[in-house]
C-alpha positions in Angstrom: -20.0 9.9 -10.5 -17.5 8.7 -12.7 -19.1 5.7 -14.1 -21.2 6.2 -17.5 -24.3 6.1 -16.6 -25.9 3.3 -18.3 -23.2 1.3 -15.8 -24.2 3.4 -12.9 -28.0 2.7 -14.0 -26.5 -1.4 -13.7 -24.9 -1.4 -10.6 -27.6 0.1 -8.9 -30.3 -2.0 -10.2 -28.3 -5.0 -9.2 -27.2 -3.7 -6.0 -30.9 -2.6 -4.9 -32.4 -5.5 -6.3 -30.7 -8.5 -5.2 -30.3 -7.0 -1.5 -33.4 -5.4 -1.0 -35.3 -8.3 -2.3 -33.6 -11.3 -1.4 -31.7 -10.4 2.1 -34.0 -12.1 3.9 -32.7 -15.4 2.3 -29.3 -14.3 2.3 -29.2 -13.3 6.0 -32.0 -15.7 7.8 -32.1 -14.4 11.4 -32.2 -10.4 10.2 -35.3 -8.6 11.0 -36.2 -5.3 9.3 -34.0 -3.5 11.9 -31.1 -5.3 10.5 -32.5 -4.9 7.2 -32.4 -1.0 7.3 -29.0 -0.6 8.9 -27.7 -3.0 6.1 -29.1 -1.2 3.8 -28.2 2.5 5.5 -24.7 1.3 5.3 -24.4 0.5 1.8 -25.9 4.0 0.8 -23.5 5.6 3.4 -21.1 3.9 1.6 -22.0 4.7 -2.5 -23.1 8.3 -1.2 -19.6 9.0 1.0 -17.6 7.8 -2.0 -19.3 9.3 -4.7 -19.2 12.2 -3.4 -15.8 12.2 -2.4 -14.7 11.1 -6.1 -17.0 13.3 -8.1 -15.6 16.1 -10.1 -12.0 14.2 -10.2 -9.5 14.3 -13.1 -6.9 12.9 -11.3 -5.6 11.3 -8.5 -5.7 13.0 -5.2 -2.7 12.8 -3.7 1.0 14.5 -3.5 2.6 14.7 -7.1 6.0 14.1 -5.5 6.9 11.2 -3.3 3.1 10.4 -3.2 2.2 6.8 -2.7 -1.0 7.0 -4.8 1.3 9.0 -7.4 3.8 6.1 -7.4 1.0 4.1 -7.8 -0.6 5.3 -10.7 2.9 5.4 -12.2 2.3 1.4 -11.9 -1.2 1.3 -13.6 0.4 3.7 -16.5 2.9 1.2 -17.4 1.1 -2.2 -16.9 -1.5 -0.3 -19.6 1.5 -0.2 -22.0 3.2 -3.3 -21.4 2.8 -6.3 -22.2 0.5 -9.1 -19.4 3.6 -11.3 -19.4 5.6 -8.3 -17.6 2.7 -6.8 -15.0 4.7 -8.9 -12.1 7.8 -7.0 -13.1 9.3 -4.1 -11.9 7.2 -0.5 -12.3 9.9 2.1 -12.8 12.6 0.5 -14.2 14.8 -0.1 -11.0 15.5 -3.9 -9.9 13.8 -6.4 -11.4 10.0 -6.9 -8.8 7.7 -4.4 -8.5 7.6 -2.4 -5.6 3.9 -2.2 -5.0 2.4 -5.7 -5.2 0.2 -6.1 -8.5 -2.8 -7.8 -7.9 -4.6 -4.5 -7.1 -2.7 -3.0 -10.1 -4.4 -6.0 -12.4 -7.6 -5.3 -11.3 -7.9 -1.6 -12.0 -6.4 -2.2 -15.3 -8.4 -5.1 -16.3 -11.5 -2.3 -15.2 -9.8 0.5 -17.1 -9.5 -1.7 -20.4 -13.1 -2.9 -20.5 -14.4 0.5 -19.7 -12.0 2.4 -21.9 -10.8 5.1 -19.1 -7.8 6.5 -18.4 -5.5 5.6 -16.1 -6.9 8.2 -13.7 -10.0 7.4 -14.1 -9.7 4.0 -13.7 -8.5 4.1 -10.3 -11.0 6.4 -8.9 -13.7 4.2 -10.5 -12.7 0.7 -9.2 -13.6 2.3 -5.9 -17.4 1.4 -7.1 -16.8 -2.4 -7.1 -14.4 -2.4 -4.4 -16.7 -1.0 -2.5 -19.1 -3.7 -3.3 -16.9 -6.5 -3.2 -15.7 -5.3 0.4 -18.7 -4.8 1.6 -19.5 -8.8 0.5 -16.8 -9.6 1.5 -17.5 -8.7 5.4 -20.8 -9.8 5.1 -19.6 -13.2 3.9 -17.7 -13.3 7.5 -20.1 -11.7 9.4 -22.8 -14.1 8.2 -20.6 -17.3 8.8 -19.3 -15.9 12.2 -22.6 -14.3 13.5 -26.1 -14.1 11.5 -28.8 -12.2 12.5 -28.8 -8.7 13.0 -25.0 -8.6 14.2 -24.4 -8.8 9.7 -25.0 -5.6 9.8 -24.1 -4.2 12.6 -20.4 -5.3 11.9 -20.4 -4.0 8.7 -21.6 -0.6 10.1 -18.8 -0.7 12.7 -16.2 -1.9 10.2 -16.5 1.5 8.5 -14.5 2.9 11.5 -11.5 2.0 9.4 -12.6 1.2 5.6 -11.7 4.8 4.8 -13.2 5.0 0.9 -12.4 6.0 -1.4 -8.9 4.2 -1.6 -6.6 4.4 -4.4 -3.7 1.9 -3.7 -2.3 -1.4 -3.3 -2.5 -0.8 0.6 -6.2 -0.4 1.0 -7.3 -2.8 -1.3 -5.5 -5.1 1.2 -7.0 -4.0 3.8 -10.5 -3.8 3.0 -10.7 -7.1 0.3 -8.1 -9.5 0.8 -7.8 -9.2 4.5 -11.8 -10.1 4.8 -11.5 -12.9 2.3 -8.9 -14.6 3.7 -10.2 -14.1 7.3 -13.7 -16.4 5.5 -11.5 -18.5 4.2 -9.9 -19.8 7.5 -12.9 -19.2 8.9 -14.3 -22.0 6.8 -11.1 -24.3 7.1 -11.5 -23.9 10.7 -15.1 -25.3 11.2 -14.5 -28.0 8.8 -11.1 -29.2 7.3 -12.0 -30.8 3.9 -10.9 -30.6 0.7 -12.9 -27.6 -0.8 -11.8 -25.3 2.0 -8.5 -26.4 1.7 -8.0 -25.3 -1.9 -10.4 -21.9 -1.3 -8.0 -21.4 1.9 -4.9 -22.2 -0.4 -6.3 -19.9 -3.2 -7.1 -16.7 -0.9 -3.6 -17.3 0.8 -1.7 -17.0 -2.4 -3.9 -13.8 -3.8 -3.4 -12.3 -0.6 0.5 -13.0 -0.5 0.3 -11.3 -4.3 -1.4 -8.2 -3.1 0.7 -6.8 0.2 4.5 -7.7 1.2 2.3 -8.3 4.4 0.1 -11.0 3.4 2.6 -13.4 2.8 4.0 -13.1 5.8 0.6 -12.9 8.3 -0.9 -15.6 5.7 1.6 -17.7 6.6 2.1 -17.0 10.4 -1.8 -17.3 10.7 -2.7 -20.5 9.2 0.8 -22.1 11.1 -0.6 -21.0 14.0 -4.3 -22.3 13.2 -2.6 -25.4 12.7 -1.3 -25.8 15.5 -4.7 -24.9 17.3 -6.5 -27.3 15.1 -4.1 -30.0 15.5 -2.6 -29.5 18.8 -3.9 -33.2 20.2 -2.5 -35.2 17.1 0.4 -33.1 17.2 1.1 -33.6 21.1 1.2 -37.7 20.2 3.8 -37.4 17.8 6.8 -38.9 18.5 9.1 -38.8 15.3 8.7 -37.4 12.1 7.5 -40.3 10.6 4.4 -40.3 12.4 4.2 -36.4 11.5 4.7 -38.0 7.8 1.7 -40.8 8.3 -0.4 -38.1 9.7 -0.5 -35.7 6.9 -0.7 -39.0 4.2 -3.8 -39.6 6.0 -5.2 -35.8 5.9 -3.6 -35.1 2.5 -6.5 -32.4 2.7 -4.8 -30.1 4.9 -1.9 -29.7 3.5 -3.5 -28.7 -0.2 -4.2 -25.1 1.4 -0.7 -24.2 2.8 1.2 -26.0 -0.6 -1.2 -24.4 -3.0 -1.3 -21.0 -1.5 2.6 -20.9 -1.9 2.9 -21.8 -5.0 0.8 -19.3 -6.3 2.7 -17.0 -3.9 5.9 -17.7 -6.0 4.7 -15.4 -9.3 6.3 -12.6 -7.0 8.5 -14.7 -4.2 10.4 -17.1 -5.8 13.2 -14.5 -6.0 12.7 -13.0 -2.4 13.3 -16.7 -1.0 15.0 -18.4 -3.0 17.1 -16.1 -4.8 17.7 -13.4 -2.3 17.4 -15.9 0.7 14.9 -13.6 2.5 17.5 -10.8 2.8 16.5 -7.3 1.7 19.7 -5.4 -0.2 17.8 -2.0 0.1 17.0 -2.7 3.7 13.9 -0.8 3.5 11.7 -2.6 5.9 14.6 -1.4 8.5 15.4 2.1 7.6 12.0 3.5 6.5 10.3 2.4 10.0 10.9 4.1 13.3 13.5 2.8 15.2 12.0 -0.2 17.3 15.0 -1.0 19.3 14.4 2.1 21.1 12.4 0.5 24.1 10.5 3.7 25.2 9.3 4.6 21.7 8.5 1.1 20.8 6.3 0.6 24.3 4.7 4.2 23.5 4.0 2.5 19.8 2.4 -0.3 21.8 0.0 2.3 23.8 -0.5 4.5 20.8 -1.9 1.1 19.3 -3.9 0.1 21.8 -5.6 3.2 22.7 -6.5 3.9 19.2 -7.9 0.0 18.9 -9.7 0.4 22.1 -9.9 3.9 23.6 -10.4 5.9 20.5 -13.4 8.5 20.8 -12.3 10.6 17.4 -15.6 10.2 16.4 -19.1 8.4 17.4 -18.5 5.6 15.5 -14.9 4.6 16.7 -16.2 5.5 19.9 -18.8 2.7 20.0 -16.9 0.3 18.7 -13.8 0.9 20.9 -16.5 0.5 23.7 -18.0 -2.4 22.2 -14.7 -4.1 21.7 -13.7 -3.4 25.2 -16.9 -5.6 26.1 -16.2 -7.9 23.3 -12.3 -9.1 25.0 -14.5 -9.3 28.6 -16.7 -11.4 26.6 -14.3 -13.5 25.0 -11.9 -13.8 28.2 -13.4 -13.7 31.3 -16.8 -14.6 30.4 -15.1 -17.2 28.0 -17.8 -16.4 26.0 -18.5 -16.2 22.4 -16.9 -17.5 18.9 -13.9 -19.2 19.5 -12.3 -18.8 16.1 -13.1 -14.9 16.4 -10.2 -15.1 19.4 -8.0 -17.2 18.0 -7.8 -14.7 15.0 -7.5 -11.6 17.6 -5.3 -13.4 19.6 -2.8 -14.7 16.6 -3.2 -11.1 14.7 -1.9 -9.3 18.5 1.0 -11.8 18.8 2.4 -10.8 15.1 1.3 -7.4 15.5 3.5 -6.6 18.8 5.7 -9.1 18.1 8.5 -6.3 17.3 8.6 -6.0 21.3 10.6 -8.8 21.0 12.2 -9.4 18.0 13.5 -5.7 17.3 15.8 -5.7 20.2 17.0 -9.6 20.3 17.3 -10.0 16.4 16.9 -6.4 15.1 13.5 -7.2 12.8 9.8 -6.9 12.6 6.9 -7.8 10.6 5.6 -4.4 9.9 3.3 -3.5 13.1 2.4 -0.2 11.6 0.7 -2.2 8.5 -0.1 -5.3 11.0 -2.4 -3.2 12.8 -3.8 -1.3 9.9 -4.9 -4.2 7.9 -5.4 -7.0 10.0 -5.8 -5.8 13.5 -8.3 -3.9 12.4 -10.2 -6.3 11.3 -9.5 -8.7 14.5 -10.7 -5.4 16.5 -14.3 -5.1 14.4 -14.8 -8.9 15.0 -14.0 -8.6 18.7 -16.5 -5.2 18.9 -19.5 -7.3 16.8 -19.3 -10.4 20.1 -19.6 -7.1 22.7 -22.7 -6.2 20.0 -24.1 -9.7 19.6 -23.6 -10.4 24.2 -25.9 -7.1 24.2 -28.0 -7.6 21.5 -29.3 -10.8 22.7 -30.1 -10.4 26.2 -33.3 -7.9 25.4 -35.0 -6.3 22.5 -34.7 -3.2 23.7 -30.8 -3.7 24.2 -31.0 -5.0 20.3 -32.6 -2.1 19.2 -30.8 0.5 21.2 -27.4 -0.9 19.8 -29.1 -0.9 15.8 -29.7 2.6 16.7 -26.5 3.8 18.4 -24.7 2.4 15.3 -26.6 4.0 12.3 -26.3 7.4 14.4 -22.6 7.0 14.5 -22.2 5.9 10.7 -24.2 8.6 9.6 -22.6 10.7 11.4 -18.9 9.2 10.6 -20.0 9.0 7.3 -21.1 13.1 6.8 -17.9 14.0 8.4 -15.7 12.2 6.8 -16.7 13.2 3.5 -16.6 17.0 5.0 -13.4 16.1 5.8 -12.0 15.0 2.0 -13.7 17.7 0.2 -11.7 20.0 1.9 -8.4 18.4 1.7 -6.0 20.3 -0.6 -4.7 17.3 -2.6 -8.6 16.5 -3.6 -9.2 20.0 -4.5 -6.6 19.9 -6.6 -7.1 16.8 -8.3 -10.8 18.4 -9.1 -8.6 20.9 -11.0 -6.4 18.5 -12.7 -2.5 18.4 -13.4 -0.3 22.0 -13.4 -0.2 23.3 -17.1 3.6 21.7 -16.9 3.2 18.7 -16.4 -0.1 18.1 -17.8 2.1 18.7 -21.1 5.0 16.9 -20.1 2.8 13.9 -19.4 1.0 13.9 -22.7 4.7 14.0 -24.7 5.6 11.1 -22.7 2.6 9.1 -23.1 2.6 9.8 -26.4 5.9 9.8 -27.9 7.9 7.5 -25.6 7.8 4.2 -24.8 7.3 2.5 -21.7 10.7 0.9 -22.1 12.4 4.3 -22.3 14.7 5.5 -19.1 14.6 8.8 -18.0 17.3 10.8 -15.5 16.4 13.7 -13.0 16.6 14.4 -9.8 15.1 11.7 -7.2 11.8 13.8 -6.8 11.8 15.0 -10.6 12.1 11.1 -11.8 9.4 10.2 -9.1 7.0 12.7 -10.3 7.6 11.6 -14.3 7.6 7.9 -13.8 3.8 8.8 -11.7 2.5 10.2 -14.6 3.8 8.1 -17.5 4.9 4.9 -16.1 8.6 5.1 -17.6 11.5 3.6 -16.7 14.1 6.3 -14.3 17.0 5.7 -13.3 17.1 7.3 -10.1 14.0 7.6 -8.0 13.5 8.2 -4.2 14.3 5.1 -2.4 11.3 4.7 -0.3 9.3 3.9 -3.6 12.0 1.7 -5.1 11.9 -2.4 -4.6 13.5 -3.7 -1.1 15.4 -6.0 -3.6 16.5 -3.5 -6.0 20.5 -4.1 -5.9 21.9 -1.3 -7.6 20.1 1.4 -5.6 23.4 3.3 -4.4 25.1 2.7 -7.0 22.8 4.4 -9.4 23.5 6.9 -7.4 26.3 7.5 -7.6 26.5 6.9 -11.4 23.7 10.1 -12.0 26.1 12.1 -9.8 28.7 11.1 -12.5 26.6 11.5 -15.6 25.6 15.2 -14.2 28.5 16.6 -12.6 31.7 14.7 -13.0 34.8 15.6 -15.0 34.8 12.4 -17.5 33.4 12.8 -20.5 34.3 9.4 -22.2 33.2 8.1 -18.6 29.7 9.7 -18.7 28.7 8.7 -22.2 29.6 5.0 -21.2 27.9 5.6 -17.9 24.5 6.7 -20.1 24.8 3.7 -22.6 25.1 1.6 -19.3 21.4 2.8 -18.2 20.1 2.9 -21.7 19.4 6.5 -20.5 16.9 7.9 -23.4 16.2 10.9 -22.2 17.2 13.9 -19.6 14.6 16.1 -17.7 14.6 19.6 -16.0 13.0 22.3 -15.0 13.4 25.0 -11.7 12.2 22.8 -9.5 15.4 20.8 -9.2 17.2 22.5 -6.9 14.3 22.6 -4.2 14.0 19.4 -5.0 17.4 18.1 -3.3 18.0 21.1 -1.0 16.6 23.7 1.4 18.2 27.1 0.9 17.8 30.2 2.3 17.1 33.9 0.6 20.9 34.5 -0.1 21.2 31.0 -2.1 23.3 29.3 1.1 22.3 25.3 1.4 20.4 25.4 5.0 19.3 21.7 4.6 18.5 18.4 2.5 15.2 17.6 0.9 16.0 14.4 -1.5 19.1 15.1 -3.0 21.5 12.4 -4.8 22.7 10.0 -2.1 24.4 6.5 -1.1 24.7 4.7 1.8 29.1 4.9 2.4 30.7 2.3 0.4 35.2 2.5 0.1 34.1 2.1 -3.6 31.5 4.9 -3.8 33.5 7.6 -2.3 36.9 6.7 -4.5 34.6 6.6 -7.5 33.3 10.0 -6.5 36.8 11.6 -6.0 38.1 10.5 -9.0 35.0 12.1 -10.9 35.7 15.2 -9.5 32.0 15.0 -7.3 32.0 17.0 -4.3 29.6 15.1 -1.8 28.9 15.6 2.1 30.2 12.7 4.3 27.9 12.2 6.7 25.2 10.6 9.0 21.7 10.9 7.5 18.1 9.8 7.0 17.7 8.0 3.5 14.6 9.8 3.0 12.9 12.8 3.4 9.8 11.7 5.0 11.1 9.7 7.2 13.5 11.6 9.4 13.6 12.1 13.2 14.8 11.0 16.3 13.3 8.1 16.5 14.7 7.1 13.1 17.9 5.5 12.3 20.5 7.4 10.7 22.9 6.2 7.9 26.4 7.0 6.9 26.1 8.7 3.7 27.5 10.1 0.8 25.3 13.4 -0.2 25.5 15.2 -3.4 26.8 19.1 -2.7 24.8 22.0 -4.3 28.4 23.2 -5.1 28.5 21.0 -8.0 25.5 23.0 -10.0 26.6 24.6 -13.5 24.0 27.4 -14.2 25.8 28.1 -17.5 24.0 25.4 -20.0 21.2 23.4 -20.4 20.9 22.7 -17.1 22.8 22.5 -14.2 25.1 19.8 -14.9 28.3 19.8 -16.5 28.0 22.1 -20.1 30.0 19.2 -21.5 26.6 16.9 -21.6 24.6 19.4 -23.5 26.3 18.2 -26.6 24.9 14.8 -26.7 21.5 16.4 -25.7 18.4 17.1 -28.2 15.6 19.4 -26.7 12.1 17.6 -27.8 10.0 19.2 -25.5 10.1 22.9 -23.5 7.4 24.9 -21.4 7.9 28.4 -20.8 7.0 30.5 -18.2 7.2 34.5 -18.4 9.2 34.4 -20.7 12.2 32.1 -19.7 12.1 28.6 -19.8 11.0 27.1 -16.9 10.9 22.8 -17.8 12.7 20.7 -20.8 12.7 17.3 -21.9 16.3 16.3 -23.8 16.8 13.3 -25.8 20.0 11.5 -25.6 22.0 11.6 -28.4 25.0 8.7 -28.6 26.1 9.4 -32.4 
């Protein structure tokens, strides 16, 4: 276990005390069956992610194009920069992050009191996230249910926690999503002022945390709205009455004002600036085509069957059958907590909205991250009314579900961990960095600043801005802001810097970036293509590329770049046929110099300064050049 132990000797004093003691007045209705599945899934839980985390240097995860990489790239910086700048951009590229920050804020804020590193911070905050996620469904399952059925939901709702987590993502999923599911919850069984503001304060965290919670925060409570205030609404005539109405319930409007105002620390510009457009167009190109009607209906079963159907283990199995019972509950039997279908019903319609609005409009909200974070959630609330129908009509049927449910978690639980301590990228996170980079990150953390810019490949850039938190000026799009409006033309500009034919032109091109440094080492050229054992280019991995512009190919031929034009996919993990293809301009391998520095033009090694080198049998294999403009 990470944590020092005199904290690890806290938390479990306060955990153990305060819920083995007092449950009984926290959770009136649970008897000692519910007692020791409560408490079986909190060790589950602690025991799972310990051991999953223990014995971690770093992050487990790909080095390049890894999402917790390009996350931990974000917790490096905001440790160097000032508070004033943790809503900003991460790498350097546009001017908003591209991960939301409020998970960001909290690992830092753990790091800093604690005094880890970076690293260390992340894997720790999986402790108290734990903890505060685990409240955090009890809260709901309390309010919605009582009784035993506290417990049993929180058992079923480890079918898709998936600790330890390490990104923005997750958090959402297991934290905000929960909190702001209590938080209607509350509105909807009594509309005063104090759940107003809670609702309205939730709303606006959640909108801070996920691109997603903005938008299913505000789709959600619209819709509860309407539900809650369909009668008045129906008598409405004219907007003034509409006006007189909310005068007289100024309560509910605090929770849908307040909750967007505090959403506009990061969307202010998204709305109001960039009117809801996205210039990199990433929510489009870096999803599977959903205009395609045969993939997105098989999207539609693969959803289903894995909310409903799925038997990849015991656990998911019982609650897929549980939830099965919990929609015949809900809607045939017409049975059970009404708020508990609004939410699945209101979470469904967002969720396969894309049926529609892909091929009429040519958008989406994002089912893939609909359904992981909040239909999820919907699904475990719909399993816990199958659990609560059964568990009431005999004590045997109560117990027999109690017990069905620890088997599985255990047994979820033991093999899920089995399954993590033999992935590769948690292996070698036990081992720590390569030699190389482990080097390479502590000259950057230690003789740059965060405000520095760095130019490299795509993958190269991606890899140093993970491990330092500087500025790049190229990185792979995937991980760059959807707002970001310079994407392609950055581009095309390193293409320029590295291998064009204007000297005069590159030097202004690197003062234009405030470029401080340049960065190589063998892996470059694997980096941006595929060849085979006689050196021929056989295919693409992430090489320098921009969507076709008149401007970007008459830039590139008067620079002397030679470039495929072509149709392609923007990124490297997300290729195939059921993703859309762009018209591009692609860097050729043709352009590499293999006679200086590096393999861009030799005429650039002149205003280059080696500051840092690792070598490898003898020959250099990576080196860091400052920029030199005298």
């Amino acid at each position: 276990m990470l944590l020092p132990e005199p904290g690890k000797t806290v938390f479990l004093t306060f955990l153990f005390h305060y819920l083995l003691m007092d449950l009984k007045e926290i959770a009136p209705g649970m008897d000692m069956r519910g007692v020791a599945l409560f408490l079986v899934v909190l060790i589950a839980g602690l025991w799972a992610t310990n051991g999953a985390v223990t014995g971690l240097v770093t992050v487990p995860g790909p080095l390049f194009g890894g999402d917790v990489y390009f996350q931990l790239g974000e917790i490096y910086r905001m440790y160097q920069e000032p508070v004033s700048e943790w809503f900003g951009t991460s790498n350097g590229i546009g001017t908003l992050p591209h991960y939301l920050p409020v998970y960001g804020i909290l690992v830092v804020l753990l790091g800093k009191i604690m005094g880890l590193a970076a690293p260390l911070a992340i894997i720790d905050f999986n402790y108290p996230l734990l903890l505060l996620s685990l409240a955090a469904l009890f809260l709901l399952f309390r309010k919605l249910f009582g009784g035993n059925e506290i417990a049993v939901g929180l058992a079923l709702a480890f079918a898709y926690l998936g600790f330890p987590l390490f990104k923005y993502t997750d958090f959402t999923r297991v934290l905000m999503a929960p909190l702001f599911a209590y938080a209607l919850y509350c509105f909807y069984s009594k509309q005063d002022m104090r759940n107003s503001i809670v609702l309205g304060i939730v709303y606006g965290l959640l909108s801070l945390s996920h691109s997603t919670g903005f938008i299913f925060g505000s789709l959600s409570i619209a819709a509860f709205y309407l539900v809650l205030f369909r009668e008045e609404l129906g008598r409405m005539r004219n907007p003034a009455q509409l006006l007189d109405f909310l005068k007289a319930r100024k309560e509910i409007v605090v929770a849908p004002v307040l909750g967007f105002l505090i959403a506009q620390i990061y969307w202010f510009a998204p709305i109001f600036v960039f009117l809801g457009k996205t210039p990199l167009q990433t929510n489009i190109w870096s999803q599977p085509d959903y205009r395609n009607l045969s993939y997105s209906l098989m999207f539609a079963v693969d959803i289903i069957s894995k909310q409903l159907f799925n038997i990849s283990s015991l656990l998911t199995a019982v609650k897929s059958a549980l939830a099965l019972f919990g929609l015949y509950v809900l809607f045939v039997k017409k049975e059970g907590a009404h708020f508990v279908r609004d939410f699945f019903i209101v979470t469904a319609i967002i969720t396969f909205s894309y049926l529609v609005t892909s091929p009429l409009f040519d958008f989406h909200f994002l089912p893939g991250y609909m359904e992981d974070i909040y239909l999820n959630l919907a699904m475990a609330m719909v399993a816990v009314v199958g659990a609560k129908a059964l568990m009431e009509k005999s004590g045997t049927y109560s117990t027999a579900v109690i017990i069905v449910v620890l088997l599985a978690l255990v047994q979820h639980a033991s093999s899920g961990l089995e399954t993590l301590q033999a992935d590769k990228y948690y292996k070698s996170a036990n081992d720590g960095l390569p030699p190389v980079y482990e080097s390479l990150q502590a000259y950057l953390l230690a003789n740059t600043s965060y405000k520095d810019t760095l130019l490299s490949t795509n993958e190269l850039s991606f890899m140093a801005n993970g491990l330092s938190g500087r500025n790049v000026m190229v990185n792979r799009r995937a991980h760059t802001s959807v707002f970001a409006t310079d994407f392609d033309q950055r581009q095309v500009d390193a293409m320029l810097i590295l291998y064009g034919n204007n000297a005069s032109g590159r030097l202004a091109l690197l003062k234009k970036y405030n470029v401080s440094y340049i960065y190589y080492d063998t892996g470059w050229y694997s980096m941006e293509f595929q060849f085979d054992q006689q050196g021929q280019v056989t295919g693409f991995f992430d090489p320098l590329m921009a969507v076709w512009a008149a401007q970007y190919e008459k830039t590139l031929n008067g620079g002397g770049v030679d470039y495929y034009n072509t149709s392609y996919w923007l990124d490297p993990s997300l290729s195939g046929p059921d993703v859309r293809k762009y018209h591009t301009l692609i860097l050729k391998a043709d352009n590499y110099d293999f006679t200086g520095y590096g393999p861009w033009k030799d005429d650039l090694d002149a205003h280059l300064q080696e500051v840092w080198s690792w070598g490898q049998g003898g020959r250099k294999a990576a080196a860091l050049y400052k920029v030199k403009y005298d």
